[in-house]
PDB file of N, CA, C and O in Angstrom, chain B, residues numbered from 101:
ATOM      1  N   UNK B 101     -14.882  54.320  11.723  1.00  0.00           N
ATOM      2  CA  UNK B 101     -14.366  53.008  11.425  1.00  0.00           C
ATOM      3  C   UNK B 101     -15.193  52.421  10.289  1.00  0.00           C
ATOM      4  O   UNK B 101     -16.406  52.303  10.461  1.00  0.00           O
ATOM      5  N   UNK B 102     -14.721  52.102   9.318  1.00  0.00           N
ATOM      6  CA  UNK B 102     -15.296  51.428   8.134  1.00  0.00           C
ATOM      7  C   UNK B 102     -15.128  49.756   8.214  1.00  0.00           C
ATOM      8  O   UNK B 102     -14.258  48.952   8.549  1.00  0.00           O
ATOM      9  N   UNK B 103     -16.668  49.733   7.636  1.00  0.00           N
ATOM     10  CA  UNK B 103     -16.945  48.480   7.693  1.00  0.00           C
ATOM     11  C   UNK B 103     -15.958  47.107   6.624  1.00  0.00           C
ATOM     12  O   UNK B 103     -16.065  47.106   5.397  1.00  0.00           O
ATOM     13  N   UNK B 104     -15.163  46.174   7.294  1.00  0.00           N
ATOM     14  CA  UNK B 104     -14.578  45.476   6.345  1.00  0.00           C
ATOM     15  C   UNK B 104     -15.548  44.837   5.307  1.00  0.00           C
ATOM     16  O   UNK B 104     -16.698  44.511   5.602  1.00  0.00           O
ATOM     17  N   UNK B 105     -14.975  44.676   4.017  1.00  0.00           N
ATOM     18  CA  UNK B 105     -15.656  44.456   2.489  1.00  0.00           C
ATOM     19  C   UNK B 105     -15.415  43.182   2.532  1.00  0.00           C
ATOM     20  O   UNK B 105     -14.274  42.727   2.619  1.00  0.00           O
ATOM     21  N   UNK B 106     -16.762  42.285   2.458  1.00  0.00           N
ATOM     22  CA  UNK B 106     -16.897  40.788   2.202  1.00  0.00           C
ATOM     23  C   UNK B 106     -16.567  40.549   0.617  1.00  0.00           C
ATOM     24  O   UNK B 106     -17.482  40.775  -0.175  1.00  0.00           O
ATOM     25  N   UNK B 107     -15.394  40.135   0.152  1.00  0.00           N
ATOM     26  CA  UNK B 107     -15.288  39.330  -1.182  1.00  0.00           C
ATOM     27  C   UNK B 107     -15.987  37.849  -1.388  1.00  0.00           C
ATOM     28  O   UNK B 107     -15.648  36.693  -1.133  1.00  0.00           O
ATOM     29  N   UNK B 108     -17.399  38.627  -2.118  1.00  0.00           N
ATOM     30  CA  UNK B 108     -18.099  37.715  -2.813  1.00  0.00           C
ATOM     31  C   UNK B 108     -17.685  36.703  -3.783  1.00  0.00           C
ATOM     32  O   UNK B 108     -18.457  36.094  -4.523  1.00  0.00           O
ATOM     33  N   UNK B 109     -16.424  36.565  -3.733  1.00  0.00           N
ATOM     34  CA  UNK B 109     -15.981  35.431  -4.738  1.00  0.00           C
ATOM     35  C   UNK B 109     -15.231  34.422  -3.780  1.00  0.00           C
ATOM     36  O   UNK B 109     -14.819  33.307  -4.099  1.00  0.00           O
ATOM     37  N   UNK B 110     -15.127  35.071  -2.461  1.00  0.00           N
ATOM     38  CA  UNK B 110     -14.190  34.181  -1.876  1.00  0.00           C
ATOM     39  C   UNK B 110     -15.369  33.172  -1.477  1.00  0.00           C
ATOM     40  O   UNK B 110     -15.329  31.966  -1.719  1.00  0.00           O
ATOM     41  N   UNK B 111     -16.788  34.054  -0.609  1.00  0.00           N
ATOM     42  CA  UNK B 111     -17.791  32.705  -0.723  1.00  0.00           C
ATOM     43  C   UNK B 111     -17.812  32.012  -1.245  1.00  0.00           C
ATOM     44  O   UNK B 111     -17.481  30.904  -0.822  1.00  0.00           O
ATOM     45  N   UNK B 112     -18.215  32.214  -2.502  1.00  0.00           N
ATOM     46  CA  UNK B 112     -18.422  31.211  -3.948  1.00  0.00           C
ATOM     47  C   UNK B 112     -17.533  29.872  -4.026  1.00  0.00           C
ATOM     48  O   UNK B 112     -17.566  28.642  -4.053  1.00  0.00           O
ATOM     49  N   UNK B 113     -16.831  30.856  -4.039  1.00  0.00           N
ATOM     50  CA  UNK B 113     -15.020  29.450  -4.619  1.00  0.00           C
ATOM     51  C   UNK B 113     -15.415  28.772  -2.765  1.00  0.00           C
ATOM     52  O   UNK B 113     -15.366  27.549  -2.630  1.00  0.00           O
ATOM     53  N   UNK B 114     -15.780  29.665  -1.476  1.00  0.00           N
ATOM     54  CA  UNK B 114     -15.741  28.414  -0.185  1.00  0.00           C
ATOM     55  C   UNK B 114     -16.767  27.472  -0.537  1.00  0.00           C
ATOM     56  O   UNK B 114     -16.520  26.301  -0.248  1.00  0.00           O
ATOM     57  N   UNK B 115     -18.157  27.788  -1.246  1.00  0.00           N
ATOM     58  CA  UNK B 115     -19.023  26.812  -1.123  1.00  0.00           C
ATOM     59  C   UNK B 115     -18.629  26.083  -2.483  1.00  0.00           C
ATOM     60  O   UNK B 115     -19.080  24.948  -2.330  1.00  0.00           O
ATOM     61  N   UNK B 116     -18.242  26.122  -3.279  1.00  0.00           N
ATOM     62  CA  UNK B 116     -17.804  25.668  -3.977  1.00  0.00           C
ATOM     63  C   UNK B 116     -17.409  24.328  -3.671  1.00  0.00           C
ATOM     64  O   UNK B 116     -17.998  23.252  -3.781  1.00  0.00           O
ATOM     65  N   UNK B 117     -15.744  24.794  -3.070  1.00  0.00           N
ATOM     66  CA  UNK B 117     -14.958  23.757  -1.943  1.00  0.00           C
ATOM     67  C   UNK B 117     -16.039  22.919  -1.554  1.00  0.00           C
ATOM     68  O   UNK B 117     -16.251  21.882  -2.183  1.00  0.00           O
ATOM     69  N   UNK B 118     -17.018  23.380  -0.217  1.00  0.00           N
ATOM     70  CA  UNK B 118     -17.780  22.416   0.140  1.00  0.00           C
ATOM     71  C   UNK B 118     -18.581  21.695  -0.548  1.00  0.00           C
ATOM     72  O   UNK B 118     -18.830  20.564  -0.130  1.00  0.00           O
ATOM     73  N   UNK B 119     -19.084  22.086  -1.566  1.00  0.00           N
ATOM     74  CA  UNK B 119     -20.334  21.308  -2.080  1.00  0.00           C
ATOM     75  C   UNK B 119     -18.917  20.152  -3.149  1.00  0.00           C
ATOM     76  O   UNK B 119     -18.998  18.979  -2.787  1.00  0.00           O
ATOM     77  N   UNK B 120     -18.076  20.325  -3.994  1.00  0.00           N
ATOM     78  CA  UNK B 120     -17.099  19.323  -3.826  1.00  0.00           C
ATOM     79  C   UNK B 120     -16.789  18.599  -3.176  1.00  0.00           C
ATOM     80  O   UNK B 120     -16.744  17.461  -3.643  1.00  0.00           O
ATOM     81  N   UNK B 121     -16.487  18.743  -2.081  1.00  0.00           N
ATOM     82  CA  UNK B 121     -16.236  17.461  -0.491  1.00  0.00           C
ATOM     83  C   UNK B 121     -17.066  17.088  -0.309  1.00  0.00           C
ATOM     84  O   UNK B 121     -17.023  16.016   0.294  1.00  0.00           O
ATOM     85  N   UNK B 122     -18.418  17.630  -0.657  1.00  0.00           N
ATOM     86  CA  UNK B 122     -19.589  16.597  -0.435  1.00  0.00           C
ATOM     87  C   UNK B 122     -19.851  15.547  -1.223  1.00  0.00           C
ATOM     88  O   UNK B 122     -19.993  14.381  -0.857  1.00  0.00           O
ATOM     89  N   UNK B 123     -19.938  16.130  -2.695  1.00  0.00           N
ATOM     90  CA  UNK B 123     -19.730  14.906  -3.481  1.00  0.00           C
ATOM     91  C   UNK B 123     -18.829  14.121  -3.586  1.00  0.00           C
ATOM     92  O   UNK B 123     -19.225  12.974  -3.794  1.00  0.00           O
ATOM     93  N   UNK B 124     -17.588  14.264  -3.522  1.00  0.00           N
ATOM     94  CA  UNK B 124     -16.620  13.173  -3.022  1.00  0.00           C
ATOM     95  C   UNK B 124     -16.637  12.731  -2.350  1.00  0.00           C
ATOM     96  O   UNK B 124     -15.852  11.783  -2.361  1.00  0.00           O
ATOM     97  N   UNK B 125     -17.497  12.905  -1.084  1.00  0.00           N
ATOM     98  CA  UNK B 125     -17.636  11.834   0.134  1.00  0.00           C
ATOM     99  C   UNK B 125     -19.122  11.041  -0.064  1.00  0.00           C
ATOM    100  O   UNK B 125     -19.301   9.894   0.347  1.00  0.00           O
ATOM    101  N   UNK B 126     -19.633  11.435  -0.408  1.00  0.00           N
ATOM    102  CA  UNK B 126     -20.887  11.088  -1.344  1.00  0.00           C
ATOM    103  C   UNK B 126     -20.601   9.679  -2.182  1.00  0.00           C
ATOM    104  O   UNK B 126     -21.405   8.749  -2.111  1.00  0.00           O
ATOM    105  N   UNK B 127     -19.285   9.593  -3.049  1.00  0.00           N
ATOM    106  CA  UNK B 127     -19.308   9.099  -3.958  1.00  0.00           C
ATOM    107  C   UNK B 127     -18.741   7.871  -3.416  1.00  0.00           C
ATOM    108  O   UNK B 127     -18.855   6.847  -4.089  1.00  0.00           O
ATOM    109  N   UNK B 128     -18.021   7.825  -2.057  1.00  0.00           N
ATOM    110  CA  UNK B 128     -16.921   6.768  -1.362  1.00  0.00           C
ATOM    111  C   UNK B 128     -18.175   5.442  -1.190  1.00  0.00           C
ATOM    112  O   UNK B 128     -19.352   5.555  -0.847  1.00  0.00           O
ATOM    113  N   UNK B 129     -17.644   4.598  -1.452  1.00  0.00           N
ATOM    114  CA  UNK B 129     -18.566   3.450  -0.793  1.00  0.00           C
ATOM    115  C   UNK B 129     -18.422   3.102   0.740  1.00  0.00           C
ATOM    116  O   UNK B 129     -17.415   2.968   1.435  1.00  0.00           O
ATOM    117  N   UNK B 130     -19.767   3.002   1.035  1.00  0.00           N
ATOM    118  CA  UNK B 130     -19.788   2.827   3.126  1.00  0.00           C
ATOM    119  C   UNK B 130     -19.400   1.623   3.197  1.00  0.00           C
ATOM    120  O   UNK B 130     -19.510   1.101   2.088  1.00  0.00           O
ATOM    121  N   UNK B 131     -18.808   0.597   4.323  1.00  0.00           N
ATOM    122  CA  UNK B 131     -18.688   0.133   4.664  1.00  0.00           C
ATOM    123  C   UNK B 131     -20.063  -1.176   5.175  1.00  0.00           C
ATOM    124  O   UNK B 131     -21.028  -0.603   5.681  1.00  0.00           O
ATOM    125  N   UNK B 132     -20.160  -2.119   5.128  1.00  0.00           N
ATOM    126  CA  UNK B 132     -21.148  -2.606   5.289  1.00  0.00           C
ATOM    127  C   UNK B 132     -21.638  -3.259   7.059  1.00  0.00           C
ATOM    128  O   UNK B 132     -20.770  -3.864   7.689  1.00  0.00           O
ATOM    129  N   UNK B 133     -22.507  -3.132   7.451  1.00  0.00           N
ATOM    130  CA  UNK B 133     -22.742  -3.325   8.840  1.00  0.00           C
ATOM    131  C   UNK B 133     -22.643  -4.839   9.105  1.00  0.00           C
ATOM    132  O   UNK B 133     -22.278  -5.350  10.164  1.00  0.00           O
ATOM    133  N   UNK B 134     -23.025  -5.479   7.982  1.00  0.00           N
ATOM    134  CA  UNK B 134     -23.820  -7.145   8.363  1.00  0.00           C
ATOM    135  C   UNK B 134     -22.652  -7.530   8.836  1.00  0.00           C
ATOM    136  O   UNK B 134     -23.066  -8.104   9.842  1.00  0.00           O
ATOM    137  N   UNK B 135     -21.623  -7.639   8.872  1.00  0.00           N
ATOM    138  CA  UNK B 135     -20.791  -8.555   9.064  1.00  0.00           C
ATOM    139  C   UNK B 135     -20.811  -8.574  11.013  1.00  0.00           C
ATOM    140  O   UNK B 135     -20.813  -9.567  11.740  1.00  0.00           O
ATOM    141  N   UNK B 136     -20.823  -7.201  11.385  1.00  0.00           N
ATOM    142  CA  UNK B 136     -20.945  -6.855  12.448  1.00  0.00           C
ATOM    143  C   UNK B 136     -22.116  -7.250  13.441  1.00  0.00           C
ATOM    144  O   UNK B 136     -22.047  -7.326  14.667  1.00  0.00           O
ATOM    145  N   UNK B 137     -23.137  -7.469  12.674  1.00  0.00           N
ATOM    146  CA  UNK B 137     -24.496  -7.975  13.086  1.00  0.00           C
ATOM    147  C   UNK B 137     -24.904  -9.335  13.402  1.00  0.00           C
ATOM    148  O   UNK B 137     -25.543  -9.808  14.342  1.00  0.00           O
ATOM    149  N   UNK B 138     -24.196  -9.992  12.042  1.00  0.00           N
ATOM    150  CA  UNK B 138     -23.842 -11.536  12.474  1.00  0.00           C
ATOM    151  C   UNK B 138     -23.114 -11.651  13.368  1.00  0.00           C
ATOM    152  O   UNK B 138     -23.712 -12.412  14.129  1.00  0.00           O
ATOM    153  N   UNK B 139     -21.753 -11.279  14.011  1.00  0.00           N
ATOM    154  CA  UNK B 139     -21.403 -11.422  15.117  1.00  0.00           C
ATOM    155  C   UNK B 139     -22.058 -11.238  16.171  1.00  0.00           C
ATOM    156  O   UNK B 139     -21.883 -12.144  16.986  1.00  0.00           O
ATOM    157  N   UNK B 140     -22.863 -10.298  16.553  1.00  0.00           N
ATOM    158  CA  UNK B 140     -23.951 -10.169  17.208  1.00  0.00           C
ATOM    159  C   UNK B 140     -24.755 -11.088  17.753  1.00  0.00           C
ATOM    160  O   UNK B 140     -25.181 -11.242  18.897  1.00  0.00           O
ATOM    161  N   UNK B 141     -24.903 -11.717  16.680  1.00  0.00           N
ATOM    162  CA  UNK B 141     -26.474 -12.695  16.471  1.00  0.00           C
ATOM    163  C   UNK B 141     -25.515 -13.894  16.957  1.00  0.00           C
ATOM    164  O   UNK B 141     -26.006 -14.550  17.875  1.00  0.00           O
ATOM    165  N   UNK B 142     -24.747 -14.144  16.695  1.00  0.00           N
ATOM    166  CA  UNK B 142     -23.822 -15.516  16.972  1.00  0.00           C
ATOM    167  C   UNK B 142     -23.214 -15.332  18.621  1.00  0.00           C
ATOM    168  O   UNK B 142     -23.146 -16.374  19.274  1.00  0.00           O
ATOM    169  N   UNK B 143     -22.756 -13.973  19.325  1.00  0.00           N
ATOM    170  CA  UNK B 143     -22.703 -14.120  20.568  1.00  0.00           C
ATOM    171  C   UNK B 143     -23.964 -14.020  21.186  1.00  0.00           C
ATOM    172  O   UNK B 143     -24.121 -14.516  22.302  1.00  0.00           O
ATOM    173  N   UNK B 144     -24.803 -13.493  20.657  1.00  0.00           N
ATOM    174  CA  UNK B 144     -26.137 -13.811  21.536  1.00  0.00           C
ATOM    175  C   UNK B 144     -27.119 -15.361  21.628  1.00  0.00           C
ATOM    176  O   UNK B 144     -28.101 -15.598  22.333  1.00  0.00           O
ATOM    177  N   UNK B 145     -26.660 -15.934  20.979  1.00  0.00           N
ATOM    178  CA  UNK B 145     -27.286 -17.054  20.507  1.00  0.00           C
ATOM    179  C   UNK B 145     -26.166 -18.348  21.010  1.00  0.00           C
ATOM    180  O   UNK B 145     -26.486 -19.533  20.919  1.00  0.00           O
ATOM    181  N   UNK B 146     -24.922 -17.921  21.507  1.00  0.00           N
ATOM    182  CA  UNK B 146     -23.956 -18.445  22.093  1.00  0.00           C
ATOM    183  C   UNK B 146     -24.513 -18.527  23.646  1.00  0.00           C
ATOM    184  O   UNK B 146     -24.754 -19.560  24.271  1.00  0.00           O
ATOM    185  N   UNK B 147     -24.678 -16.928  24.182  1.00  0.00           N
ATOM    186  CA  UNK B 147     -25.234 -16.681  25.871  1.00  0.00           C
ATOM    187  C   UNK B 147     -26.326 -17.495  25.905  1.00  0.00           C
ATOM    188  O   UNK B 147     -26.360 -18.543  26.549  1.00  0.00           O
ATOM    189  N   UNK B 148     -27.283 -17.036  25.200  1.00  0.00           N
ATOM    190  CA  UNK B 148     -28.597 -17.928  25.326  1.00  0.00           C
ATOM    191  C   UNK B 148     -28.406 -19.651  25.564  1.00  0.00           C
ATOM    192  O   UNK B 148     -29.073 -20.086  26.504  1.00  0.00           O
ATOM    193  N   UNK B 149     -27.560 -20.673  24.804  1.00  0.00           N
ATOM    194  CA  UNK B 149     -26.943 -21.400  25.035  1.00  0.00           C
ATOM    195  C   UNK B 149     -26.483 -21.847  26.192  1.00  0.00           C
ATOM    196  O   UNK B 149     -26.932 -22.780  26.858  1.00  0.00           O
ATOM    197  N   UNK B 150     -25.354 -20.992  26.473  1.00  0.00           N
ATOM    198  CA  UNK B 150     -24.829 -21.275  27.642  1.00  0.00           C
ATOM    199  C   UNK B 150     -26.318 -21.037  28.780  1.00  0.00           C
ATOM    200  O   UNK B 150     -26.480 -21.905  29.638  1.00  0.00           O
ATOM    201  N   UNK B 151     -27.167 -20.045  28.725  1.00  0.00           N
ATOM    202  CA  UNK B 151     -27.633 -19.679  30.175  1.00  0.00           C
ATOM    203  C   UNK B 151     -28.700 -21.175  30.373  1.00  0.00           C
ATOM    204  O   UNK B 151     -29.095 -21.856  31.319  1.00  0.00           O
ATOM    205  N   UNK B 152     -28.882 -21.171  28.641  1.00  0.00           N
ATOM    206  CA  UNK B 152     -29.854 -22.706  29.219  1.00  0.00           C
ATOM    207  C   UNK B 152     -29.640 -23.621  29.639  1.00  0.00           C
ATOM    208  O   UNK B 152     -30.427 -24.297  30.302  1.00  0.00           O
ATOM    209  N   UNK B 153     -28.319 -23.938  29.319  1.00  0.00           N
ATOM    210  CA  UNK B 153     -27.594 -25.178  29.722  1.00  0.00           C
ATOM    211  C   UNK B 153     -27.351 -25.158  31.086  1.00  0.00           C
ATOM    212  O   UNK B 153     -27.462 -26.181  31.762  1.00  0.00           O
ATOM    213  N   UNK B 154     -27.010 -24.026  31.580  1.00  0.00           N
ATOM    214  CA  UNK B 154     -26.612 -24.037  33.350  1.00  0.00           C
ATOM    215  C   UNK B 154     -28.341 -23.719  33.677  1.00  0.00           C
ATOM    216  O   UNK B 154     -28.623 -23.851  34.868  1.00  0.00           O
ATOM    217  N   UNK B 155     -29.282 -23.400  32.938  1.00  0.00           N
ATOM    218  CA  UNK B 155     -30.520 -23.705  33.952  1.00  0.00           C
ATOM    219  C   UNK B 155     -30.599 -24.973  34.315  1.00  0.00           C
ATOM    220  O   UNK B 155     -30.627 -25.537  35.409  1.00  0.00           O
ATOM    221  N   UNK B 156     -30.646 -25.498  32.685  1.00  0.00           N
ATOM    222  CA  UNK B 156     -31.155 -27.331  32.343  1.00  0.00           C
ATOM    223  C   UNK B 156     -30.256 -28.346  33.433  1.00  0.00           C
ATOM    224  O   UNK B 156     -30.682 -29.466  33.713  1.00  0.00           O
ATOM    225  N   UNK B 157     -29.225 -27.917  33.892  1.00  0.00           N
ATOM    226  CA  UNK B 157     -28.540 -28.757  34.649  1.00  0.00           C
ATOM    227  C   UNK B 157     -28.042 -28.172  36.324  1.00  0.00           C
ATOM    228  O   UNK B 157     -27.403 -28.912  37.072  1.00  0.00           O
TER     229      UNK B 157
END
């Protein structure tokens, strides 16, 4: 039984492919977190609120 023959060009042209999709995803701008964080900060600072108020009274 003979061993099947790896075409060394088909690697090439695959990493190729990949290292392309990398830089194109590379190049996308992310999305930014803060907006998400301030919400955060604003329901926590809401609870805190509320829990003092039902201590204070």
């Amino acid at each position: 039984m003979s061993e099947p023959q790896i075409d060394p060009a088909g690697n090439t042209q695959a990493f190729r492919a990949f290292a392309n999709n990398q830089d194109v995803e590379a190049a996308q701008p992310k999305a930014s977190r803060l907006p998400i964080w301030i919400a955060l900060g604003a329901v926590a600072v809401a609870v805190i609120a509320v829990v003092a108020y039902l201590l204070a009274g």
